[in-house]
C-alpha positions as CSV (number, residue, x, y, z in Angstrom):
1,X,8.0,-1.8,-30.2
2,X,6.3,0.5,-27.8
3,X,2.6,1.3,-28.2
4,X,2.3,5.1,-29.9
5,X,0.0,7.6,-28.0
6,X,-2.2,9.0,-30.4
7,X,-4.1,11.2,-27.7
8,X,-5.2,11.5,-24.7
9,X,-8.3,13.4,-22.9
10,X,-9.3,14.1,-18.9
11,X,-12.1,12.6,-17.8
12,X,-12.1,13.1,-14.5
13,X,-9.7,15.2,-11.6
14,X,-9.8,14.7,-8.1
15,X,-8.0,14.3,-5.1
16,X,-6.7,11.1,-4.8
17,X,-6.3,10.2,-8.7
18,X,-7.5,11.2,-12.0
19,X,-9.0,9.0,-15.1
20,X,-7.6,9.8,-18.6
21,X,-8.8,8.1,-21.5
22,X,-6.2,7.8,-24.2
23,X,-6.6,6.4,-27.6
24,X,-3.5,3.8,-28.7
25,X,-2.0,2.5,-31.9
26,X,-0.1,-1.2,-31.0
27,X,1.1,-2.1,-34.6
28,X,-2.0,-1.8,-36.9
29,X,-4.0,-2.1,-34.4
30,X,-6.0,1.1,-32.7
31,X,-7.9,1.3,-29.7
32,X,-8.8,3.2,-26.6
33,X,-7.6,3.1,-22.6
34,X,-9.4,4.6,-19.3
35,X,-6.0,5.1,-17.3
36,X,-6.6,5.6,-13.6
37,X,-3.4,7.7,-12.7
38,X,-2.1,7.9,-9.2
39,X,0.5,9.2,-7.4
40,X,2.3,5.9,-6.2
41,X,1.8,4.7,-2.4
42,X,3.9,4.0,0.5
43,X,3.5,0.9,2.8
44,X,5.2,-0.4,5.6
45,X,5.4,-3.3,7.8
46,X,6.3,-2.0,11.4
47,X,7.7,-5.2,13.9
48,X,8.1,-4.6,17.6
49,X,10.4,-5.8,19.6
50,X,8.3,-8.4,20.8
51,X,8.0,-10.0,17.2
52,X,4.4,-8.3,16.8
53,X,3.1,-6.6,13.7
54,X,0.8,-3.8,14.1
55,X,-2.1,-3.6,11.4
56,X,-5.2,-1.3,11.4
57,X,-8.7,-2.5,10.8
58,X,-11.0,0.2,8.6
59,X,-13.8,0.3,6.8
60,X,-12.9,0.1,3.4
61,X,-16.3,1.7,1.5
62,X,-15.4,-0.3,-1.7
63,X,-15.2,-3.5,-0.2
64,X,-18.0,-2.9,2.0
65,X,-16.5,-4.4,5.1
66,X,-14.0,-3.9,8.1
67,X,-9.9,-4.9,6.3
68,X,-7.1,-5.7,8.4
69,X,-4.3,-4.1,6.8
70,X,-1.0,-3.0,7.2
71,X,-0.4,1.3,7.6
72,X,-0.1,2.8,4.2
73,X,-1.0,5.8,2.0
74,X,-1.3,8.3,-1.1
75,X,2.6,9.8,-1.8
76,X,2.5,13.1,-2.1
77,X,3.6,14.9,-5.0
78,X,7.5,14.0,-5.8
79,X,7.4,12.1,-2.5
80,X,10.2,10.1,-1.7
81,X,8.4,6.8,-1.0
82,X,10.4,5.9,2.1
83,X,9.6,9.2,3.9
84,X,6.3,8.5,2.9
85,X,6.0,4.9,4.6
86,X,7.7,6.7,7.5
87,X,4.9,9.5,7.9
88,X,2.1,7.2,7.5
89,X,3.9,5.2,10.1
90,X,3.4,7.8,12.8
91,X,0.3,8.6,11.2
92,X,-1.9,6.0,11.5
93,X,0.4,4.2,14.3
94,X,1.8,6.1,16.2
95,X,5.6,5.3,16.1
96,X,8.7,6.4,14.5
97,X,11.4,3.9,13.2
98,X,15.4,3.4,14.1
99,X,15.6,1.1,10.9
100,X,13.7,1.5,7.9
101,X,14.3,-1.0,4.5
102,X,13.1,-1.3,1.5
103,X,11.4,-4.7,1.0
104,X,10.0,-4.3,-2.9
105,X,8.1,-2.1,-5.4
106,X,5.2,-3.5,-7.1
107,X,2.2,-2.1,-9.2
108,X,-1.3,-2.7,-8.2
109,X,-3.3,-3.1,-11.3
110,X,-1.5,-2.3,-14.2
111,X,-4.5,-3.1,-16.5
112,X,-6.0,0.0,-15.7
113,X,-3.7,1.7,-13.0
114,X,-0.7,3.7,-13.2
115,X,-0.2,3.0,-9.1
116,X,3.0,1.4,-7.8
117,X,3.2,0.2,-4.2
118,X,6.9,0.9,-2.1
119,X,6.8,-1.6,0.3
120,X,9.0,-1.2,3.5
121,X,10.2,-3.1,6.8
122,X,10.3,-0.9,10.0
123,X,11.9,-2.2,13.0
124,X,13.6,-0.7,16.2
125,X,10.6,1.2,16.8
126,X,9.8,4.0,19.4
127,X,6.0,5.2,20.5
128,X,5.3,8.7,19.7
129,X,1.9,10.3,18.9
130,X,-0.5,8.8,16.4
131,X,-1.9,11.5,14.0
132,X,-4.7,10.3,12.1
133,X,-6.4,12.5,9.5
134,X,-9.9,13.5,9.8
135,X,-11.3,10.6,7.6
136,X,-9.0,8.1,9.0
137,X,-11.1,5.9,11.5
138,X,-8.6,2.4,12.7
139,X,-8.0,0.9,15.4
140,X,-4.5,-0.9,15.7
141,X,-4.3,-4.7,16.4
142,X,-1.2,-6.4,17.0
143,X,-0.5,-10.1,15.8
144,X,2.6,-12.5,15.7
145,X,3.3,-13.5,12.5
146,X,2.6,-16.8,12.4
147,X,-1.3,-15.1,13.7
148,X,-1.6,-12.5,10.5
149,X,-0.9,-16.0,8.4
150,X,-3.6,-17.9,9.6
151,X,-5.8,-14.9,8.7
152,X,-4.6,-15.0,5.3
153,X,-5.0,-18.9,5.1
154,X,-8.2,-18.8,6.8
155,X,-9.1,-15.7,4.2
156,X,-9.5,-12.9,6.9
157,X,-7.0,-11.0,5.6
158,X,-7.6,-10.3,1.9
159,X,-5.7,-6.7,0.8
160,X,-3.4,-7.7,-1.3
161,X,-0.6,-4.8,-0.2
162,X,-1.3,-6.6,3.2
163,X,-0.6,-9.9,2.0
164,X,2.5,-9.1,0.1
165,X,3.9,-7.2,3.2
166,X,3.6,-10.1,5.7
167,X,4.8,-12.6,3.5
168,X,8.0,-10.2,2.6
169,X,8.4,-9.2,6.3
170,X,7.9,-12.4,7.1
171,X,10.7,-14.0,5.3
172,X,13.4,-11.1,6.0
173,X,12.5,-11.7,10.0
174,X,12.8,-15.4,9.7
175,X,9.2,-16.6,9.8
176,X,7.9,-18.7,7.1
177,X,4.2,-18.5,5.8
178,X,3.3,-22.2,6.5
């Protein structure tokens, strides 16, 4: 039987999520959650042509460091996710997509997160302008497949969304994480 929700308080609003704590009754048990609640993400794996995957290296404050990582972003409210992954595809790389599919949905933290990732392929690609918002600083880097696995072998690449997508795109365009 599902957990009753006996209340639940703000503790914190802001732009990208929110933190609720809410007090829970499982059985006879009671106890209390802090619930960071997002809006959901898109990300998507674009493939050229060529067989290349374009990823973008930031800084990434919480990690401290420089991440390779494939383009992604907040939804916006009531967002479909897959014109989401296809405005943070222009976005941050500067490309629209001819074919778009959905590759999975996953969440990223459940413990403690309401966020789900929708992760999606984009092929048949065609340059247009990239249109990075004012806090977005990347540069695009360009890899073959079998290159992003090495990284994630070799633990260069460690965002999980990242991994996930290579290893899904990977398999749907025939190349095998070895």
């Amino acid at each position: 039987m599902k957990p009753e929700i006996l209340a639940t308080r703000s503790i914190y609003d802001g732009k990208i999520f929110d933190v609720v704590e809410s007090e829970i009754r499982h059985d006879d048990v009671q106890y209390k959650r802090e619930i960071v609640i997002h809006k959901g993400s898109a990300v998507i794996i674009p493939v050229f042509a060529d067989g290349t995957v374009a990823l973008v290296r930031q800084y990434r404050y919480a990690a401290e460091k420089f991440l390779l990582e494939v383009p992604a972003g907040t939804l916006n409210k009531d967002e479909d996710p897959q014109l989401g992954a296809e405005r943070e595809l222009e976005e941050e790389i500067g490309v629209r997509a001819g074919k778009v599919e959905k590759l999975t949905e996953f969440y990223v933290s459940p413990g403690f997160l309401t966020e789900k990732m929708h992760l999606f392929l984009a092929t048949d690609l065609t340059p247009t302008k990239q249109n990075l918002e004012v806090d977005e600083i990347l540069t695009i880097e360009r890899l073959s497949f079998s290159d992003a696995f090495a990284l994630i072998r070799k633990g260069e690449i460690e965002d999980a969304k990242t991994i996930i997508g290579l290893m899904f795109a990977g398999s749907r365009m025939d190349h095998s994480f070895q």
